[in-house]
N, CA, C and O atoms as a Tripos MOL2 file, in Angstrom:
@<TRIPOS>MOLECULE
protein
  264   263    66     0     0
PROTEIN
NO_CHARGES

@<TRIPOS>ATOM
      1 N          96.4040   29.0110  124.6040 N.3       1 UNK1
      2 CA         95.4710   30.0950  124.8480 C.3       1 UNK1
      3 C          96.0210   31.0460  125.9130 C.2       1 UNK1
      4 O          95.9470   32.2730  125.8390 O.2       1 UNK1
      5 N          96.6280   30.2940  126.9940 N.am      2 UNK2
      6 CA         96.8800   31.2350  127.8620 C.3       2 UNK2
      7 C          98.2950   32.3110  127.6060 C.2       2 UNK2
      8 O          98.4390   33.4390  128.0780 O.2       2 UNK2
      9 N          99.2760   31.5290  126.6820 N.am      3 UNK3
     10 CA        100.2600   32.5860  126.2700 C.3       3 UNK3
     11 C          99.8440   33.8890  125.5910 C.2       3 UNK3
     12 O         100.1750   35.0330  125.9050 O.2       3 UNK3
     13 N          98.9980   33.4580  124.5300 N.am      4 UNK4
     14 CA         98.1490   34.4480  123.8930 C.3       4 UNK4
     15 C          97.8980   35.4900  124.6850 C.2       4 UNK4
     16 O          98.3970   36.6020  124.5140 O.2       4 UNK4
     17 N          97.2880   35.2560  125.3910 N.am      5 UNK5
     18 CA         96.3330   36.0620  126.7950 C.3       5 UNK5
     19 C          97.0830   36.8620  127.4140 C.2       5 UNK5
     20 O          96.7240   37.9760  127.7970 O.2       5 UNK5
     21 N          98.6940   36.1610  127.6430 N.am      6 UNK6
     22 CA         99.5980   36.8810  128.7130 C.3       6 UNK6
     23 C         100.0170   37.8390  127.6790 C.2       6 UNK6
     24 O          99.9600   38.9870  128.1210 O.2       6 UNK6
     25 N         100.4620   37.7680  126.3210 N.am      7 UNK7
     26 CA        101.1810   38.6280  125.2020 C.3       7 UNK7
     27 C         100.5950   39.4420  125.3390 C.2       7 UNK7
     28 O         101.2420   40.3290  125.8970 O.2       7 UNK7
     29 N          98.8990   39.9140  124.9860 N.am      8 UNK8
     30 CA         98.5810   40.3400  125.2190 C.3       8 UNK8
     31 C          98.3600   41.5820  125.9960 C.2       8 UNK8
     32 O          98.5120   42.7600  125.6740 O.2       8 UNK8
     33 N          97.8850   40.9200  127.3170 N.am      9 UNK9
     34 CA         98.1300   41.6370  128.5650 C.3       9 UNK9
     35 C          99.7180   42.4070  128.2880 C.2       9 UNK9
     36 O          99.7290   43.6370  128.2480 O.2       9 UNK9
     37 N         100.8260   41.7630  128.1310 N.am     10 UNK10
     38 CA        102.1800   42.5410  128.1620 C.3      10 UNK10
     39 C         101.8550   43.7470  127.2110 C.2      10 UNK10
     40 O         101.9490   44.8800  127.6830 O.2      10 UNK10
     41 N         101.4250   43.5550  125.7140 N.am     11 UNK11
     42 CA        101.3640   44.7110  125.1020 C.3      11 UNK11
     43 C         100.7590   45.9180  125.1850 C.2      11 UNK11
     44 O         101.0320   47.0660  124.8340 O.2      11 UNK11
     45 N          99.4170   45.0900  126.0180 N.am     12 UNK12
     46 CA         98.5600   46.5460  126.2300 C.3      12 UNK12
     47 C          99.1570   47.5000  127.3940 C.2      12 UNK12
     48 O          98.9500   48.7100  127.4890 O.2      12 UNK12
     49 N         100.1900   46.4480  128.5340 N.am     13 UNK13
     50 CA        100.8950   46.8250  129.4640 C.3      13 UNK13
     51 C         101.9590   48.0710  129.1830 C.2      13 UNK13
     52 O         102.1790   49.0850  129.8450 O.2      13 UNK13
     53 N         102.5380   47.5860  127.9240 N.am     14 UNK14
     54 CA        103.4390   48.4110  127.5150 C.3      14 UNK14
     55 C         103.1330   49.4670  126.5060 C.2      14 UNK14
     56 O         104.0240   50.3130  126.5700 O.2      14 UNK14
     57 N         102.2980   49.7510  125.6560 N.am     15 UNK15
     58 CA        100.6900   50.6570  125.1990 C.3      15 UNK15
     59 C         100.5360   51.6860  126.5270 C.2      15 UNK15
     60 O         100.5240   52.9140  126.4330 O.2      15 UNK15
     61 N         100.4360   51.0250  127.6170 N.am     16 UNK16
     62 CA        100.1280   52.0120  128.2110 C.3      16 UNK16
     63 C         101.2120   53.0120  128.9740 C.2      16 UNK16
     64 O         101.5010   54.1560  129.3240 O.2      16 UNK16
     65 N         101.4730   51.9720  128.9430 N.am     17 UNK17
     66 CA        103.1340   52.9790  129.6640 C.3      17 UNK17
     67 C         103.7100   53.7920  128.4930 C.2      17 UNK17
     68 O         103.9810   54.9740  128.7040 O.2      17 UNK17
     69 N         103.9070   53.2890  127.3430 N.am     18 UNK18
     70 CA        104.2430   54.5980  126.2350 C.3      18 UNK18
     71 C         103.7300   55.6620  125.9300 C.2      18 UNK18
     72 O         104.3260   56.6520  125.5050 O.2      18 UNK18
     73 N         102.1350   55.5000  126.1980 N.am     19 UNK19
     74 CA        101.3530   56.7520  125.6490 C.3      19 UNK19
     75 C         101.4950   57.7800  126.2720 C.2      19 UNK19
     76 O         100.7680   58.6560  125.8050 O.2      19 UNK19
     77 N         102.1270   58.1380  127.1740 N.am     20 UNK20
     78 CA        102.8740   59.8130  127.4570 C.3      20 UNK20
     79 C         103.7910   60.3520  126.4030 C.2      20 UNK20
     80 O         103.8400   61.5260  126.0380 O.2      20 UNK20
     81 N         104.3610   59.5610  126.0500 N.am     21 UNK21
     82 CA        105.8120   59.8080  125.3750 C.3      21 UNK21
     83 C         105.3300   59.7100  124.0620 C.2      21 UNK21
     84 O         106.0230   60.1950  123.1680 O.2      21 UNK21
     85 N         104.1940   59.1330  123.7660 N.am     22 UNK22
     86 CA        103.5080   58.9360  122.6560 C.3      22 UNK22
     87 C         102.9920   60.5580  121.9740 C.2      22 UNK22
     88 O         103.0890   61.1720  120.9120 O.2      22 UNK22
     89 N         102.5790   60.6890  122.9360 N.am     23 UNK23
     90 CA        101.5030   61.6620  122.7360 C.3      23 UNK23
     91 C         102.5210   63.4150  122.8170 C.2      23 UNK23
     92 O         102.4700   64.3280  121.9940 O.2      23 UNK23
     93 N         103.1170   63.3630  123.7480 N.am     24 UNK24
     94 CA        104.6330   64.6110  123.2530 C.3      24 UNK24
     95 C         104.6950   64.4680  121.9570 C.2      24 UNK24
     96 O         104.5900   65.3940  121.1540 O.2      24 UNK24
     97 N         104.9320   62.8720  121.5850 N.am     25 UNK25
     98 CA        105.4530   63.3300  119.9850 C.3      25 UNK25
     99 C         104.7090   63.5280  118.8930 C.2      25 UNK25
    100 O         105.0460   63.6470  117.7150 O.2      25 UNK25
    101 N         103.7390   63.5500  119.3700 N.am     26 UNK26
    102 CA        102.3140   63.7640  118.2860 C.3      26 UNK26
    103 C         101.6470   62.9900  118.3460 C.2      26 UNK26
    104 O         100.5020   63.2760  118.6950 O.2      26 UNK26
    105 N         101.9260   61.8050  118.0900 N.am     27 UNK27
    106 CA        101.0110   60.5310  118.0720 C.3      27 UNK27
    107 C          99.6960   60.6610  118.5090 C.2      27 UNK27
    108 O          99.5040   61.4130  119.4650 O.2      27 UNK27
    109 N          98.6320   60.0120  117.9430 N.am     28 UNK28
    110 CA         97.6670   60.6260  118.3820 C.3      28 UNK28
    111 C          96.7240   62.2790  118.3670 C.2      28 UNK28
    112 O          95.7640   62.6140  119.0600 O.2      28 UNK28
    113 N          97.3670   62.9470  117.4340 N.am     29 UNK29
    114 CA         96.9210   64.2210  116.7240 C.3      29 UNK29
    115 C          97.5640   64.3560  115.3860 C.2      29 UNK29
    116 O          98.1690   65.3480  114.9790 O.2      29 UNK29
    117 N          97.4340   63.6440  114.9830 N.am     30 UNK30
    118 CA         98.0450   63.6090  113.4090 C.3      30 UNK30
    119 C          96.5200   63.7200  112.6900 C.2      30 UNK30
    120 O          95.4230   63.3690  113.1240 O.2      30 UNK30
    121 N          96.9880   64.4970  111.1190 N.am     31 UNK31
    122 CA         95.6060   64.7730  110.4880 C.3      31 UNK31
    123 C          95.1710   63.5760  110.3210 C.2      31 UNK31
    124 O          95.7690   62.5120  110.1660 O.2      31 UNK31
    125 N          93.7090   63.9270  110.3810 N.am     32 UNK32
    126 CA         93.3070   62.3460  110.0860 C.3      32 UNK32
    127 C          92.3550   61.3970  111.2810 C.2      32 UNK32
    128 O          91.4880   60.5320  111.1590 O.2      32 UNK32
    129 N          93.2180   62.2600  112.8190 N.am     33 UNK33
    130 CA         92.2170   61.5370  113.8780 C.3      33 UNK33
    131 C          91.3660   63.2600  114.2880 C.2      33 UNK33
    132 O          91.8060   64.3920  114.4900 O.2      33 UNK33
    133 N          89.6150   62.4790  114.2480 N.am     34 UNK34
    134 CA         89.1670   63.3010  114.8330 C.3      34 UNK34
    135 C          88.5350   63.2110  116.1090 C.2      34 UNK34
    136 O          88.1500   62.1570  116.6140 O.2      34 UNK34
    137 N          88.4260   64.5080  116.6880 N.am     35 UNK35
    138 CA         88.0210   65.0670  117.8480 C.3      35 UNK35
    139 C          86.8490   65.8240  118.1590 C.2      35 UNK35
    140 O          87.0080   67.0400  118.2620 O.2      35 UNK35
    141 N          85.2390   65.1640  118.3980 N.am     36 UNK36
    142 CA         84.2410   66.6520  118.5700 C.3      36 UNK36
    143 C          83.7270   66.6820  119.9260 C.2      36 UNK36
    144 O          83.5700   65.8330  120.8050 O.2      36 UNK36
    145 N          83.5620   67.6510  119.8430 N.am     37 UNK37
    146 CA         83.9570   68.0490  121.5820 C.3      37 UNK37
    147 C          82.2500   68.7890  120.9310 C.2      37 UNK37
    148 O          81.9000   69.4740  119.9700 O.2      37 UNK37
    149 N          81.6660   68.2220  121.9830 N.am     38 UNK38
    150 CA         79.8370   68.7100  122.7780 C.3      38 UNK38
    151 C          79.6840   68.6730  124.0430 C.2      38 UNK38
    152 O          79.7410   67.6540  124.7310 O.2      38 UNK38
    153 N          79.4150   70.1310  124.5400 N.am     39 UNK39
    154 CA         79.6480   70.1390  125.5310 C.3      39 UNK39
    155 C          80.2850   69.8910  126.5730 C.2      39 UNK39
    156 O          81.2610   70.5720  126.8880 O.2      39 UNK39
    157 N          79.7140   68.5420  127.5360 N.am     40 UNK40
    158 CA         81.0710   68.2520  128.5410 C.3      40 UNK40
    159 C          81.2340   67.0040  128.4410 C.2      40 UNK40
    160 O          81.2890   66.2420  129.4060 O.2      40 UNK40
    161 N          81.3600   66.5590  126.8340 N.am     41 UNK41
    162 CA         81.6190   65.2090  126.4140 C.3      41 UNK41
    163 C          82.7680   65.3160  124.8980 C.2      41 UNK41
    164 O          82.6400   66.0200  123.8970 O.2      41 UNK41
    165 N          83.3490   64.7840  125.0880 N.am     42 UNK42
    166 CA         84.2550   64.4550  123.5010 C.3      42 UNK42
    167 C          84.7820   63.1890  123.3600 C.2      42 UNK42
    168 O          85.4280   62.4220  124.0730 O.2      42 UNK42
    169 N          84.2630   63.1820  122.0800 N.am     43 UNK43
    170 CA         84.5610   61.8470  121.3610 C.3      43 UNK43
    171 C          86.0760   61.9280  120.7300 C.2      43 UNK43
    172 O          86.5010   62.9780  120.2470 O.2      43 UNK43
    173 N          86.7820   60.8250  120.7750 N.am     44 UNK44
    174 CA         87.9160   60.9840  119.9360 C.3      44 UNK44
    175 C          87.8530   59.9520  118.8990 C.2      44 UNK44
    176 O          87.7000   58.8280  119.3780 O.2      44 UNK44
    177 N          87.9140   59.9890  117.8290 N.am     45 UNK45
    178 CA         88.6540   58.8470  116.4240 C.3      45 UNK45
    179 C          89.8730   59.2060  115.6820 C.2      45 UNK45
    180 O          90.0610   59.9480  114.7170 O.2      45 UNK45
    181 N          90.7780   58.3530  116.5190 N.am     46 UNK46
    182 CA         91.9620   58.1090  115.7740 C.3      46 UNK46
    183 C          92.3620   57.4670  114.8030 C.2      46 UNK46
    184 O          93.4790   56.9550  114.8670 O.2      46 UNK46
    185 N          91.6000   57.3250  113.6920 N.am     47 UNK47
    186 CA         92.0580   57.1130  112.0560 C.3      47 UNK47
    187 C          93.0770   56.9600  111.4790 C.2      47 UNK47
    188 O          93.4790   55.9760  110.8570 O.2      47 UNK47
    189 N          93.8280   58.5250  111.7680 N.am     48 UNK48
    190 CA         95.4960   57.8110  111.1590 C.3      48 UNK48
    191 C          95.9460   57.3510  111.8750 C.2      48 UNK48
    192 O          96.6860   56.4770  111.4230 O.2      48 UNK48
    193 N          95.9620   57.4580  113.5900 N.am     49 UNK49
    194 CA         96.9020   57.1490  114.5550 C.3      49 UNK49
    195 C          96.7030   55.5870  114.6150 C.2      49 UNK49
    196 O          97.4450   55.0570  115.4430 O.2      49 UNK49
    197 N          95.9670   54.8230  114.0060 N.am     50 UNK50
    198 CA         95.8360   53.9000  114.1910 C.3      50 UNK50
    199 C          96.1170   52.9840  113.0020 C.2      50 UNK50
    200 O          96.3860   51.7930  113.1540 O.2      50 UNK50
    201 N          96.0380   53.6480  111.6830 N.am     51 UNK51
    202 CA         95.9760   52.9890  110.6080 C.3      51 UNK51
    203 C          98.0190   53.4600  110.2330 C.2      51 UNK51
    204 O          98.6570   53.2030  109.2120 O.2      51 UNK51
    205 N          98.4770   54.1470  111.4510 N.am     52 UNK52
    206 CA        100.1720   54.4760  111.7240 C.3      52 UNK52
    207 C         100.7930   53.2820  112.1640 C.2      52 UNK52
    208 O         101.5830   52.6050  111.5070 O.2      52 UNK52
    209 N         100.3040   53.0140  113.5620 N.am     53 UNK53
    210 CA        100.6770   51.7910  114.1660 C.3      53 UNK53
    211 C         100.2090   50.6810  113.6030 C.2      53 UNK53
    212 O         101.0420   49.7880  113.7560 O.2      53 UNK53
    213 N          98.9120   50.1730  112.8020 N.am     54 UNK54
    214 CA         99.2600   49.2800  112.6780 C.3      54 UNK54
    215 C         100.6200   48.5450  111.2660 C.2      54 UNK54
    216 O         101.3530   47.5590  111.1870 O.2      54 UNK54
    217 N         100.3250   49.6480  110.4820 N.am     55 UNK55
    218 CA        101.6320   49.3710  109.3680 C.3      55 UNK55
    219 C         102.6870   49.1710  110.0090 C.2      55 UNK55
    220 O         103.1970   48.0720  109.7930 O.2      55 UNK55
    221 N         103.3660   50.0270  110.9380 N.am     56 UNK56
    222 CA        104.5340   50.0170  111.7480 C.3      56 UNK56
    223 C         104.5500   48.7330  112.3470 C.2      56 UNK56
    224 O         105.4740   47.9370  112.1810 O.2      56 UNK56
    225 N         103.1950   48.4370  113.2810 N.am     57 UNK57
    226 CA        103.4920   46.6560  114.1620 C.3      57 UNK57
    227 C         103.4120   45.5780  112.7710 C.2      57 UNK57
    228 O         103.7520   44.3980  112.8670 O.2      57 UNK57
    229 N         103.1230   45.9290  112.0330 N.am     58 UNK58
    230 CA        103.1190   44.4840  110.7910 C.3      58 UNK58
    231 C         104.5730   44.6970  110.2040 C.2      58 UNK58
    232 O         105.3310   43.8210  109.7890 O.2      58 UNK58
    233 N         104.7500   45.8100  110.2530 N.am     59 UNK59
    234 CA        106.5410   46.1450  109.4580 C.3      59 UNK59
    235 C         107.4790   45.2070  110.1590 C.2      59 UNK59
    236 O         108.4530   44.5770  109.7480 O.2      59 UNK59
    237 N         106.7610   45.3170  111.6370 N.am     60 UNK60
    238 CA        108.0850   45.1300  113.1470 C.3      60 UNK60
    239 C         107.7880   43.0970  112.7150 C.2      60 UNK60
    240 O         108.5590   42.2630  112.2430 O.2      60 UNK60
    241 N         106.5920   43.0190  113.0900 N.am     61 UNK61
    242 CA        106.5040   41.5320  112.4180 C.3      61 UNK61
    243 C         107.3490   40.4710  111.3550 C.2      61 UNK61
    244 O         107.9920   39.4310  111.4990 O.2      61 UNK61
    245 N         106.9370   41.4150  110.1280 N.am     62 UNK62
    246 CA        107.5140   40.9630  109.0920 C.3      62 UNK62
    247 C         109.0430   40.5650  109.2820 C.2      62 UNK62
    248 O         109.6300   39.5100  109.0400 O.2      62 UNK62
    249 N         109.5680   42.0210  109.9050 N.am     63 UNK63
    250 CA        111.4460   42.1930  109.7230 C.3      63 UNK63
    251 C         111.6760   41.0820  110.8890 C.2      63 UNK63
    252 O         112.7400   40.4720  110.7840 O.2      63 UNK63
    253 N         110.8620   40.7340  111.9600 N.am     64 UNK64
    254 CA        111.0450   39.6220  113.3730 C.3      64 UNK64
    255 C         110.8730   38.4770  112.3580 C.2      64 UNK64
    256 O         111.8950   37.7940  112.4230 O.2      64 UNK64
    257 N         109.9690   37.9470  111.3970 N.am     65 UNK65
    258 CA        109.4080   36.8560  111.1140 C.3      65 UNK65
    259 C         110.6910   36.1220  109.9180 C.2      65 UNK65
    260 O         110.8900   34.9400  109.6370 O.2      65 UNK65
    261 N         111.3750   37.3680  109.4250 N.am     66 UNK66
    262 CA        112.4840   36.7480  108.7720 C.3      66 UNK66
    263 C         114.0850   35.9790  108.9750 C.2      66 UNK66
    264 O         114.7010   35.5670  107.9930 O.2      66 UNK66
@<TRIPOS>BOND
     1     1     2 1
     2     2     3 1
     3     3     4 2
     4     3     5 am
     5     5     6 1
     6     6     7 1
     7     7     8 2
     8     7     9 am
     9     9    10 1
    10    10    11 1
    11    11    12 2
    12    11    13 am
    13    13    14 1
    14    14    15 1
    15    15    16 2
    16    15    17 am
    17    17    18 1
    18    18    19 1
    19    19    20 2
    20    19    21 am
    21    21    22 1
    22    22    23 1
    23    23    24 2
    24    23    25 am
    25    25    26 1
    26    26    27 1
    27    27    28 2
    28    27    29 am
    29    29    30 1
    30    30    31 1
    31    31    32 2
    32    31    33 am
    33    33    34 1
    34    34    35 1
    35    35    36 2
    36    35    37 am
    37    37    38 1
    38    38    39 1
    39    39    40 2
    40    39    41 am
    41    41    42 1
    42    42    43 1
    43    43    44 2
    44    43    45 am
    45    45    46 1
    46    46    47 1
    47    47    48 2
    48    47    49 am
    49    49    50 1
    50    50    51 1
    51    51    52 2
    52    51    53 am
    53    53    54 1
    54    54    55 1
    55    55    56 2
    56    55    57 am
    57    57    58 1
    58    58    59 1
    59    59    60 2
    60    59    61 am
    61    61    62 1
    62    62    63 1
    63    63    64 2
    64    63    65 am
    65    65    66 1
    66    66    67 1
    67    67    68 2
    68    67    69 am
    69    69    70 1
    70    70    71 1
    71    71    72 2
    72    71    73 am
    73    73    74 1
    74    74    75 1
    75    75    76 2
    76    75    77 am
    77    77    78 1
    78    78    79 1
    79    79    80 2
    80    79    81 am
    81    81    82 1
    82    82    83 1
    83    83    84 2
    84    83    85 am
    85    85    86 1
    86    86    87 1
    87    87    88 2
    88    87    89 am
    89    89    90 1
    90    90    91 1
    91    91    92 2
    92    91    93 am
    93    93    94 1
    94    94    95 1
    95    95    96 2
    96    95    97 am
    97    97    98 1
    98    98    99 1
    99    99   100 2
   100    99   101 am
   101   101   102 1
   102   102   103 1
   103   103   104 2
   104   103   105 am
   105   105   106 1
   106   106   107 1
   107   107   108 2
   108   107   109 am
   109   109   110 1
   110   110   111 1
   111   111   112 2
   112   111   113 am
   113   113   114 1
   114   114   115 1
   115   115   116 2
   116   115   117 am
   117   117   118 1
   118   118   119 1
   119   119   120 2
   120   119   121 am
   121   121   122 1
   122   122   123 1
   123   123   124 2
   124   123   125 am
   125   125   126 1
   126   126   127 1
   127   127   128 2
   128   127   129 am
   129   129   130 1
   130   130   131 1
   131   131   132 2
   132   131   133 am
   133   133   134 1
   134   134   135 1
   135   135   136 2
   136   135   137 am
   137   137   138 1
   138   138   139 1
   139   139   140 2
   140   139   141 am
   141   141   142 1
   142   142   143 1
   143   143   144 2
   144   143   145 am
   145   145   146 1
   146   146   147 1
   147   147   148 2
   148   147   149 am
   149   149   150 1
   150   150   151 1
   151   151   152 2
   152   151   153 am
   153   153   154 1
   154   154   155 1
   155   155   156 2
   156   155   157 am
   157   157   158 1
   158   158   159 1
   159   159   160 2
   160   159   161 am
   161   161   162 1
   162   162   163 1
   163   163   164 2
   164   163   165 am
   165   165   166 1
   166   166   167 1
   167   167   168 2
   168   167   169 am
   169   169   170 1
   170   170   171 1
   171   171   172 2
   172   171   173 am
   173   173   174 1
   174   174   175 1
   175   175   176 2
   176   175   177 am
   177   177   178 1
   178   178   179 1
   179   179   180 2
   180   179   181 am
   181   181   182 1
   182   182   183 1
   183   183   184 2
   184   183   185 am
   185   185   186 1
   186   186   187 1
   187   187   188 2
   188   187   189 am
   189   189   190 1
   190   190   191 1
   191   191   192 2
   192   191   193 am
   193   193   194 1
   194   194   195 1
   195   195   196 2
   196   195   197 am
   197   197   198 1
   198   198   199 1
   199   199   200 2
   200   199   201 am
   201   201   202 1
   202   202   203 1
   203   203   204 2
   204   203   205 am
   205   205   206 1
   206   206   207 1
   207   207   208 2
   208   207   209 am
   209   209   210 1
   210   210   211 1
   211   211   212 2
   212   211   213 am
   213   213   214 1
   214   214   215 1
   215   215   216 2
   216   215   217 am
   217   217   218 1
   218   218   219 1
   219   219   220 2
   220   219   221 am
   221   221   222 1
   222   222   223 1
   223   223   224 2
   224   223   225 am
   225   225   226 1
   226   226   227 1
   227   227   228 2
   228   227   229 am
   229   229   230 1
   230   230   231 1
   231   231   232 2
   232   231   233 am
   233   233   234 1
   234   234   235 1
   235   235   236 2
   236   235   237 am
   237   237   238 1
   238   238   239 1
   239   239   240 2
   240   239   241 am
   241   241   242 1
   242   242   243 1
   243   243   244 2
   244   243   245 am
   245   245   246 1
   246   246   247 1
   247   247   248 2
   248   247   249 am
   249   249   250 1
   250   250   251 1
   251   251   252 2
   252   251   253 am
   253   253   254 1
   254   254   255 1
   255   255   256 2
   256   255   257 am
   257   257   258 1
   258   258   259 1
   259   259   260 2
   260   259   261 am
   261   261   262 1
   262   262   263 1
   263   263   264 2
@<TRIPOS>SUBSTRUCTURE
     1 UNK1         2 RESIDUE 1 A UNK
     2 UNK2         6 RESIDUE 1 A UNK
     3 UNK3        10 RESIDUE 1 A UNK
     4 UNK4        14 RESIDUE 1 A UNK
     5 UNK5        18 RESIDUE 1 A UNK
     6 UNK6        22 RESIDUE 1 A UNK
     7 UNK7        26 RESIDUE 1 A UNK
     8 UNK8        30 RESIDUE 1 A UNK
     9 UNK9        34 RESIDUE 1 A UNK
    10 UNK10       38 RESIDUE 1 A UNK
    11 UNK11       42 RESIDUE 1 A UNK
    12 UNK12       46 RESIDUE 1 A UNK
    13 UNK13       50 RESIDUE 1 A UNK
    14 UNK14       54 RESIDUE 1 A UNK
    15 UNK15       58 RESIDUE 1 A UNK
    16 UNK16       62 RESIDUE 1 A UNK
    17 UNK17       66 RESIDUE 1 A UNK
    18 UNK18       70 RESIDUE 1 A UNK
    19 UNK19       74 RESIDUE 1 A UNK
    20 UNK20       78 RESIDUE 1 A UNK
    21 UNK21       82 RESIDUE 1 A UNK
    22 UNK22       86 RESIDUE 1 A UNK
    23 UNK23       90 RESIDUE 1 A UNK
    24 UNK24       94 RESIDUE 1 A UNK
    25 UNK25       98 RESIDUE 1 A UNK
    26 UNK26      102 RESIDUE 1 A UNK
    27 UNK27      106 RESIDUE 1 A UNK
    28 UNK28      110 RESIDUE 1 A UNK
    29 UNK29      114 RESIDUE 1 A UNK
    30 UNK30      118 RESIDUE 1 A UNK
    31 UNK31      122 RESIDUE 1 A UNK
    32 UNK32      126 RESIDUE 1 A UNK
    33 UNK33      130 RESIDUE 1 A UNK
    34 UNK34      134 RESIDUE 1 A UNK
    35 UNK35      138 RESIDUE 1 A UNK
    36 UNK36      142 RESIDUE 1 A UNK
    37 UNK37      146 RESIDUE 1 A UNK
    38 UNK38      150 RESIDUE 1 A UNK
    39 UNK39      154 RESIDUE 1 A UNK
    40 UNK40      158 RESIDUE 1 A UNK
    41 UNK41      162 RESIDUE 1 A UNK
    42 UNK42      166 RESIDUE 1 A UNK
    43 UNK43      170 RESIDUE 1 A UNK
    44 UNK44      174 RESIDUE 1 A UNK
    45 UNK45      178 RESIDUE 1 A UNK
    46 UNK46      182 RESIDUE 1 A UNK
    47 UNK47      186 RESIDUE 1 A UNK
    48 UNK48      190 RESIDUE 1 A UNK
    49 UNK49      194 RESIDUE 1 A UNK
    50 UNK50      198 RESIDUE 1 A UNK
    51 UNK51      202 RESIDUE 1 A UNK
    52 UNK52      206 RESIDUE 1 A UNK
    53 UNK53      210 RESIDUE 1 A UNK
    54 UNK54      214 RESIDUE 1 A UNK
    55 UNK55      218 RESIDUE 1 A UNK
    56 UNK56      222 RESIDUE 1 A UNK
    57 UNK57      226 RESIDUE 1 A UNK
    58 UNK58      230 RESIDUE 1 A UNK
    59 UNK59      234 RESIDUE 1 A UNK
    60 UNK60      238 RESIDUE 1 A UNK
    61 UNK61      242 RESIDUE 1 A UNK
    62 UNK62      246 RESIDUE 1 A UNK
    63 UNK63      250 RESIDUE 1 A UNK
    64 UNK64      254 RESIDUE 1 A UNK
    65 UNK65      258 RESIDUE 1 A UNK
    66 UNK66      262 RESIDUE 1 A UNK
């Protein structure tokens, strides 16, 4: 349980440290994620940006798992 926990923690660690560099390259505004902005509140749903990464982390899986 506790390795789990630490993987974890590392990925979201490293999630966060990418998302600058993420986000220069588009990531995260690709058609598909939306944005509505009311007033002095906005919601974001990232749809493709998410349904991007996860194909990509199951790809990275697969090609590790062989």
């Amino acid at each position: 349980m506790l390795k789990w926990l630490l993987t974890l923690l590392a990925a979201l660690l490293v999630l966060g440290l990418l998302t600058p560099w993420l986000t220069r390259l588009g990531f995260g505004r690709l058609p598909g994620d939306v944005r509505i902005a009311r007033g002095r509140r906005t919601f974001y749903f990232p749809f493709t940006s998410v349904i991007l990464s996860s194909l990509l982390l199951s790809l990275l899986a697969y090609l590790l798992g062989r």
